[in-house]
Biopython code that builds the backbone (N, CA, C, O; Angstrom):
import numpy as np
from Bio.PDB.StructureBuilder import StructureBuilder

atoms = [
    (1, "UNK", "N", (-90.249, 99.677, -195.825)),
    (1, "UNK", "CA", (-89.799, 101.037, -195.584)),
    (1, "UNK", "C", (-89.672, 101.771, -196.912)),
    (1, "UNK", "O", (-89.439, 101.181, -197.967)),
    (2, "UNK", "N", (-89.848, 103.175, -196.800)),
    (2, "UNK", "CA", (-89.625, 103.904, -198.111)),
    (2, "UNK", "C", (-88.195, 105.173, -197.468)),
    (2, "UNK", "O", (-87.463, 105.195, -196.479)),
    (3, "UNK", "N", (-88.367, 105.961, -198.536)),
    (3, "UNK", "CA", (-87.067, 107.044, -198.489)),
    (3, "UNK", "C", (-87.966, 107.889, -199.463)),
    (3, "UNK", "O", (-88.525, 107.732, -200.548)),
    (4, "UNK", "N", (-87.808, 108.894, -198.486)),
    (4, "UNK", "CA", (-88.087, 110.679, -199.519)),
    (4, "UNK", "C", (-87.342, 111.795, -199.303)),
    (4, "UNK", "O", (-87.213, 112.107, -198.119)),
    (5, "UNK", "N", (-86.798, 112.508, -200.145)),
    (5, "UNK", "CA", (-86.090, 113.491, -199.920)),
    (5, "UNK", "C", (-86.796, 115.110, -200.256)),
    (5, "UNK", "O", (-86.658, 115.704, -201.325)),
    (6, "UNK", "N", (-87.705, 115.711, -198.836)),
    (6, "UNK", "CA", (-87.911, 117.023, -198.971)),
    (6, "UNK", "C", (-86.977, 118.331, -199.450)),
    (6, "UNK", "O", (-86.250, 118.752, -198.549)),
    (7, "UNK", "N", (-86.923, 118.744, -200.198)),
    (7, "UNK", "CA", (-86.189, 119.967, -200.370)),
    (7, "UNK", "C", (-87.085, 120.876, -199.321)),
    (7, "UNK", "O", (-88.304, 120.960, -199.175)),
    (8, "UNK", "N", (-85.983, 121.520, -198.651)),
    (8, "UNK", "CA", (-86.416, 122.393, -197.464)),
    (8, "UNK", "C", (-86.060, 123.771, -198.071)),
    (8, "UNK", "O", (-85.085, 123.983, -198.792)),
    (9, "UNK", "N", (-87.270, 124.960, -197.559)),
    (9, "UNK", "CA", (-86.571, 126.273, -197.392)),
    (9, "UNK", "C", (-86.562, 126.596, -196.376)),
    (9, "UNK", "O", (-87.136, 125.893, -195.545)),
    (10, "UNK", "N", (-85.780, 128.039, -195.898)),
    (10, "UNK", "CA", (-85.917, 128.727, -194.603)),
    (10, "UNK", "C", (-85.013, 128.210, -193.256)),
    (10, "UNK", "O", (-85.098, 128.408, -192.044)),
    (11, "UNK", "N", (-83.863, 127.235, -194.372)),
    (11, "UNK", "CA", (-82.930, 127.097, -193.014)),
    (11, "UNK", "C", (-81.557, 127.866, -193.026)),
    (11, "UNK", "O", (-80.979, 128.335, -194.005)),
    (12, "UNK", "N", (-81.265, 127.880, -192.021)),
    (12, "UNK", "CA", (-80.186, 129.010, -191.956)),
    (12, "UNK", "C", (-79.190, 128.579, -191.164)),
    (12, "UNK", "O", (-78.134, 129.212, -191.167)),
    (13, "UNK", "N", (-79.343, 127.412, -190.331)),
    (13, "UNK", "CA", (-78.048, 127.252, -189.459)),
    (13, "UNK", "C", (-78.305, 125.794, -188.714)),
    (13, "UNK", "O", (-79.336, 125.122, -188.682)),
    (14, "UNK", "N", (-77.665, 125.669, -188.425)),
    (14, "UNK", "CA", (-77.318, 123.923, -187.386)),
    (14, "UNK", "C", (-78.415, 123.891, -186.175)),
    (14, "UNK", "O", (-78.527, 122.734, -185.770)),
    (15, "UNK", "N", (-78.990, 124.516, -185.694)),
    (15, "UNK", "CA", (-80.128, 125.003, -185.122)),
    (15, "UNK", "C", (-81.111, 124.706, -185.895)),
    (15, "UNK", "O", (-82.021, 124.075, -185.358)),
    (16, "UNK", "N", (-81.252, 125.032, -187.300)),
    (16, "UNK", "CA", (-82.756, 124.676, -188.111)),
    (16, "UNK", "C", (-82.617, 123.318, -188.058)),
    (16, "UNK", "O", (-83.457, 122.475, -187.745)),
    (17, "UNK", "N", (-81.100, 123.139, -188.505)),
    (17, "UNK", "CA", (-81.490, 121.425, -188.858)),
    (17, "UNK", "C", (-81.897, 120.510, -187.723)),
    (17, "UNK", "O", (-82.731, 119.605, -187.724)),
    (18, "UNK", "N", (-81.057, 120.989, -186.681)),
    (18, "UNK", "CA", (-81.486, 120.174, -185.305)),
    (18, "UNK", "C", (-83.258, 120.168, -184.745)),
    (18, "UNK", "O", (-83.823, 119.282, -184.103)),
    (19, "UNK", "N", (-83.925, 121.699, -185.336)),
    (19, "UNK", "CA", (-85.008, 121.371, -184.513)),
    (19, "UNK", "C", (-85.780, 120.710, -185.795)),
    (19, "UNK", "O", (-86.617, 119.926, -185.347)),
    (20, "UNK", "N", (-85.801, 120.731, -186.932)),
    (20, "UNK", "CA", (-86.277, 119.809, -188.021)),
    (20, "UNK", "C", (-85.882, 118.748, -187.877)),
    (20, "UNK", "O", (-86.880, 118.053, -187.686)),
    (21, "UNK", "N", (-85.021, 118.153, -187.845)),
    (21, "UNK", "CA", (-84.643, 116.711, -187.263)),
    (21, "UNK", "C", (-85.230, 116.113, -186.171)),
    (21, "UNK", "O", (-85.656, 114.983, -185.932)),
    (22, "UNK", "N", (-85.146, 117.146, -185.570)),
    (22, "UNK", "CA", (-86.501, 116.448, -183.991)),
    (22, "UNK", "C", (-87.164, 116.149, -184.146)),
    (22, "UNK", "O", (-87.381, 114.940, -184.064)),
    (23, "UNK", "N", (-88.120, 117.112, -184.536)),
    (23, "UNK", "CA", (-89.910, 117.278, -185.406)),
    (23, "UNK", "C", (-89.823, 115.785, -186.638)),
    (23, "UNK", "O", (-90.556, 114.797, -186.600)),
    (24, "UNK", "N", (-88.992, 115.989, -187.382)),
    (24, "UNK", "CA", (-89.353, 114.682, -188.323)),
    (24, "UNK", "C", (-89.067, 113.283, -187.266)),
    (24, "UNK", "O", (-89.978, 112.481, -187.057)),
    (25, "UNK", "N", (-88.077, 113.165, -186.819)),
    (25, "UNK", "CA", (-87.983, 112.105, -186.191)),
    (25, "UNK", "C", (-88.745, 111.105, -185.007)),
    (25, "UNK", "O", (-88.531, 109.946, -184.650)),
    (26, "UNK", "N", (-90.053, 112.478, -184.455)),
    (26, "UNK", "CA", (-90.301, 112.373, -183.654)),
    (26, "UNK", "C", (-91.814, 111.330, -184.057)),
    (26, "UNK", "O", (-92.282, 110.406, -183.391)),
    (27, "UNK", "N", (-92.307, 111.908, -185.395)),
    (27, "UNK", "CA", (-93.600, 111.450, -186.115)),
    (27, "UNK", "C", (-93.020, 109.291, -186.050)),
    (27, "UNK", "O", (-91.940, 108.701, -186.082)),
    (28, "UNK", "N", (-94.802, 108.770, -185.928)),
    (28, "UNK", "CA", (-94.941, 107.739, -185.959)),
    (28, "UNK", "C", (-94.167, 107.035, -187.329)),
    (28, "UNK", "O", (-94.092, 107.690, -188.369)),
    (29, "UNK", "N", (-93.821, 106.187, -187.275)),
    (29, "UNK", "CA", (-93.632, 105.540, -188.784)),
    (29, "UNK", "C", (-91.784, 105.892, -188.805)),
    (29, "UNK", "O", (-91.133, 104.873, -188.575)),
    (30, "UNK", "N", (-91.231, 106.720, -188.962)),
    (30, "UNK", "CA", (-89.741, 107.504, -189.015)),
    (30, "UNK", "C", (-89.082, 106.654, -188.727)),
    (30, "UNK", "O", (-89.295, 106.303, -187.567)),
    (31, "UNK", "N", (-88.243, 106.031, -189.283)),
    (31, "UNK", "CA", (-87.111, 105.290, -188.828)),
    (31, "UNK", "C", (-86.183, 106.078, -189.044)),
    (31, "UNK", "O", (-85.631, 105.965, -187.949)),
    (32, "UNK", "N", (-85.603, 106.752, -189.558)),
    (32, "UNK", "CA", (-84.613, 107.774, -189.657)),
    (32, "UNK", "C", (-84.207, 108.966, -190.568)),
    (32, "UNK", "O", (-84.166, 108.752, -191.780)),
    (33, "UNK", "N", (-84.023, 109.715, -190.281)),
    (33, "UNK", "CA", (-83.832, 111.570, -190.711)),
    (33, "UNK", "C", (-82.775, 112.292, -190.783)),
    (33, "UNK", "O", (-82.243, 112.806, -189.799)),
    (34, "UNK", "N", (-82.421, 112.385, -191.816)),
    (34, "UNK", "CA", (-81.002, 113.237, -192.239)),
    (34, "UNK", "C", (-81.184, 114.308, -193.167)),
    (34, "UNK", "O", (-81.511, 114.313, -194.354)),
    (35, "UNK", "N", (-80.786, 115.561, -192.046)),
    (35, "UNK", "CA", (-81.361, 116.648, -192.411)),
    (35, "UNK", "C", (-80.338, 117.793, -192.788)),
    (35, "UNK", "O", (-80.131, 118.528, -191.822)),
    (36, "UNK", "N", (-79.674, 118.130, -193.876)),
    (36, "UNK", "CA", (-78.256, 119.062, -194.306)),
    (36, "UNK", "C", (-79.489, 120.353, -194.972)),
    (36, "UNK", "O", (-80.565, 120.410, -195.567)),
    (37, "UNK", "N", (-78.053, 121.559, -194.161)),
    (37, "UNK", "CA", (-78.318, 122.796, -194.376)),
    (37, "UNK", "C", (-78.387, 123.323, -195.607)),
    (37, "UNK", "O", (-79.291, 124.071, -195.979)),
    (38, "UNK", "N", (-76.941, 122.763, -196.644)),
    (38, "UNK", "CA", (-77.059, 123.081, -198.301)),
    (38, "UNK", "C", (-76.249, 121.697, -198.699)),
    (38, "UNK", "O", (-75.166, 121.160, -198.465)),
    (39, "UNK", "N", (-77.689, 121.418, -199.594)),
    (39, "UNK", "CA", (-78.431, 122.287, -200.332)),
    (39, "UNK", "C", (-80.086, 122.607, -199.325)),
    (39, "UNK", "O", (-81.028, 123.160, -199.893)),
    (40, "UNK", "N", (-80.125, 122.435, -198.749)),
    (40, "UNK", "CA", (-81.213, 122.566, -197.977)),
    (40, "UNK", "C", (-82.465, 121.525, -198.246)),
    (40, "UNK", "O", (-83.297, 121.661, -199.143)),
    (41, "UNK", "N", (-82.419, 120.402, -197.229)),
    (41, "UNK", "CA", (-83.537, 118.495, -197.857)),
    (41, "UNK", "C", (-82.882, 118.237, -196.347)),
    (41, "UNK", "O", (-82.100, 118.642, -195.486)),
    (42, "UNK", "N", (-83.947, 117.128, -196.779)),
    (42, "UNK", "CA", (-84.584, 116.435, -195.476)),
    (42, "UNK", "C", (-84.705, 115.043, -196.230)),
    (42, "UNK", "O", (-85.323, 115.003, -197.293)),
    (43, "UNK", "N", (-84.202, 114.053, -195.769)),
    (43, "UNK", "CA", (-83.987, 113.017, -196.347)),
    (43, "UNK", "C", (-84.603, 111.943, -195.179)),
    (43, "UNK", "O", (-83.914, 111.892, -194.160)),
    (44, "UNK", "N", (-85.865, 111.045, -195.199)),
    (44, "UNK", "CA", (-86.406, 110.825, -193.974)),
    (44, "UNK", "C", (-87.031, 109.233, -194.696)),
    (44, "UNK", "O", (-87.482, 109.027, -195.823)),
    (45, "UNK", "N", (-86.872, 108.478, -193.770)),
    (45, "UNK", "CA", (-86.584, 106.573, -194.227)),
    (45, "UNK", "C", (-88.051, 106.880, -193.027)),
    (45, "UNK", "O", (-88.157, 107.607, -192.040)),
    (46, "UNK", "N", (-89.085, 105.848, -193.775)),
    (46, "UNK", "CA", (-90.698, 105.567, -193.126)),
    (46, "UNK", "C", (-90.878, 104.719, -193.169)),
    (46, "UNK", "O", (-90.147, 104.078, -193.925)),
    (47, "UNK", "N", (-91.907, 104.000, -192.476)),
    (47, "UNK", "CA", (-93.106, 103.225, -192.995)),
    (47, "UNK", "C", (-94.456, 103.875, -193.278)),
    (47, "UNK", "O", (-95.141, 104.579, -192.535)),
    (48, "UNK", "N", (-94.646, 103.523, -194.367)),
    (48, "UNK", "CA", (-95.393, 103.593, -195.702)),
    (48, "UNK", "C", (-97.131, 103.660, -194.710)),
    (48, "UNK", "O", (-97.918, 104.605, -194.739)),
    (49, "UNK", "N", (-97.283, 102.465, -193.994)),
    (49, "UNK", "CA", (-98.406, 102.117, -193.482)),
    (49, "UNK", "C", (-98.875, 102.728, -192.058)),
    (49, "UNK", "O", (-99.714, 102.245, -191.297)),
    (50, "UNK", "N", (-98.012, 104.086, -191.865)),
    (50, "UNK", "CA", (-97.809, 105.022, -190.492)),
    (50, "UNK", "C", (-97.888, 106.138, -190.826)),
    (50, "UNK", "O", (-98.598, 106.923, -190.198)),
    (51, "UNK", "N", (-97.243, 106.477, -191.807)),
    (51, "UNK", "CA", (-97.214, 108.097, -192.235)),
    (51, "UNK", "C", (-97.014, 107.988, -193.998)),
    (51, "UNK", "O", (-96.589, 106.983, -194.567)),
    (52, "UNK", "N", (-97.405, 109.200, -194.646)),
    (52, "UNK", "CA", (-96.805, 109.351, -195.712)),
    (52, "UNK", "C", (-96.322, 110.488, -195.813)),
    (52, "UNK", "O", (-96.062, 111.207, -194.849)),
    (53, "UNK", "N", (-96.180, 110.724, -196.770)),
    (53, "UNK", "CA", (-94.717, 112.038, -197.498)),
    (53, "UNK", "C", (-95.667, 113.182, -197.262)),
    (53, "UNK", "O", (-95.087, 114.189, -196.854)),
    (54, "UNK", "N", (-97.025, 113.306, -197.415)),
    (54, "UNK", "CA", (-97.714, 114.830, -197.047)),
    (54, "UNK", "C", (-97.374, 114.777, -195.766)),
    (54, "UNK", "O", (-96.534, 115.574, -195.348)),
    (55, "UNK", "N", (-97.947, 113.854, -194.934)),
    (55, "UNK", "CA", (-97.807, 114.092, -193.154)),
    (55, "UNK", "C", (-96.188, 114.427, -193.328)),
    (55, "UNK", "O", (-95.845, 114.823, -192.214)),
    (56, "UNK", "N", (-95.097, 114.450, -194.165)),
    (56, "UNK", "CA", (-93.851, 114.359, -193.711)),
    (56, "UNK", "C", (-93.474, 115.862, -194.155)),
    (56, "UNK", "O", (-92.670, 116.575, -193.554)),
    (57, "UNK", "N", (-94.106, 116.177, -195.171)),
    (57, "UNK", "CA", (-94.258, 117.873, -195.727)),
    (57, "UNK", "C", (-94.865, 118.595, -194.797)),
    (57, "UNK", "O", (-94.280, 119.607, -194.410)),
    (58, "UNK", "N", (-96.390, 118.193, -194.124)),
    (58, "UNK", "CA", (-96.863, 119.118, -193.430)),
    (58, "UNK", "C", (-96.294, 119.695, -192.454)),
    (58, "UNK", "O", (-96.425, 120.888, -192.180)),
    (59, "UNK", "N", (-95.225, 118.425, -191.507)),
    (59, "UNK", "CA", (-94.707, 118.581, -190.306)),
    (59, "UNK", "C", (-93.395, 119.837, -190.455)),
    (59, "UNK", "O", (-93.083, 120.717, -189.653)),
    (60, "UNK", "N", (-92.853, 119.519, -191.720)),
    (60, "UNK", "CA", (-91.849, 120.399, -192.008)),
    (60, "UNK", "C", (-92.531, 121.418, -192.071)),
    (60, "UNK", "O", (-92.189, 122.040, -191.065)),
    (61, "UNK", "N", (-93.595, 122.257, -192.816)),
    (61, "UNK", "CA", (-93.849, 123.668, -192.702)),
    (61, "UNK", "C", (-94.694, 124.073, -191.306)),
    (61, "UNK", "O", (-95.199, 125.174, -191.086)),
    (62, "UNK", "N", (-94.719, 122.851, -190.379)),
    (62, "UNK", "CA", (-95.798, 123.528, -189.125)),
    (62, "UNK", "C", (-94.394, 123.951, -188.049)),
    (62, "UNK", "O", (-94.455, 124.690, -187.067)),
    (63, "UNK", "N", (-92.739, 122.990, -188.763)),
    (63, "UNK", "CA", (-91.744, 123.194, -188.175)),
    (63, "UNK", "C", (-91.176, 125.089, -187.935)),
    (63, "UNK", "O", (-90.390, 125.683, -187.198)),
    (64, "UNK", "N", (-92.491, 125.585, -189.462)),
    (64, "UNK", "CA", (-91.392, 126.830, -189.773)),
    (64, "UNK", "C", (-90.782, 127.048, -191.161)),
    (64, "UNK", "O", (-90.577, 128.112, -191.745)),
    (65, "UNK", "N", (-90.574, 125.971, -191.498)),
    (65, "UNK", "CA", (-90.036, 125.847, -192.882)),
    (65, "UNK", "C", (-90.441, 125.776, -193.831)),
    (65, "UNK", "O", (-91.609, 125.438, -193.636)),
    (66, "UNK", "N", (-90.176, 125.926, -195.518)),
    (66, "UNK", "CA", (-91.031, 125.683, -196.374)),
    (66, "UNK", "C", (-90.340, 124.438, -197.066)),
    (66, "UNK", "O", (-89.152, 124.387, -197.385)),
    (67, "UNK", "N", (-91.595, 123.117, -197.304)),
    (67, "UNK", "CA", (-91.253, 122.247, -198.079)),
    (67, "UNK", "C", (-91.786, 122.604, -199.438)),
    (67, "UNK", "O", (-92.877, 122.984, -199.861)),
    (68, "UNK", "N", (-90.160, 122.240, -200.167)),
    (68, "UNK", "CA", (-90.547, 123.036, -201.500)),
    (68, "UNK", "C", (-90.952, 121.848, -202.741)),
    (68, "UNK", "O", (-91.286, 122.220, -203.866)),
]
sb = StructureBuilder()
sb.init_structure("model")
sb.init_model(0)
sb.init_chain("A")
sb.init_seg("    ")
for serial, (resi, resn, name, xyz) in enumerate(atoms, 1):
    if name == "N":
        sb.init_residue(resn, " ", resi, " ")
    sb.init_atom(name, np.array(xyz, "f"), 0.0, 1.0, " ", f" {name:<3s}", serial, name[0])
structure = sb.get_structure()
């Protein structure tokens, strides 16, 4: 398993984080996603051999958001 921490833009409330938390959690590989409003990151535990950190960026900006 690995750990990456996205810095997120474009969230604004307990609502962003919840539907970003879905969306990451939902991708193959994700074992788990912890997602805080400020400083605004996405902190998301994988396997390496399922997804990587672009598929984990892309999903965040197709969420809406900008991974910064």
């Amino acid at each position: 398993m690995a750990t990456t921490t996205i810095p997120v833009g474009g969230m604004s409330c307990q609502k962003c984080v919840a539907s970003l938390t879905g969306v990451l959690s939902k991708l193959p590989g994700v074992e788990k996603t912890e997602v805080v409003l400020e400083p605004g990151q996405a902190t998301v535990t994988y396997d390496p051999a399922q997804v990587d950190e672009a598929r984990l960026r892309e999903a965040v900006e197709d969420a809406g958001f900008d991974a910064l």
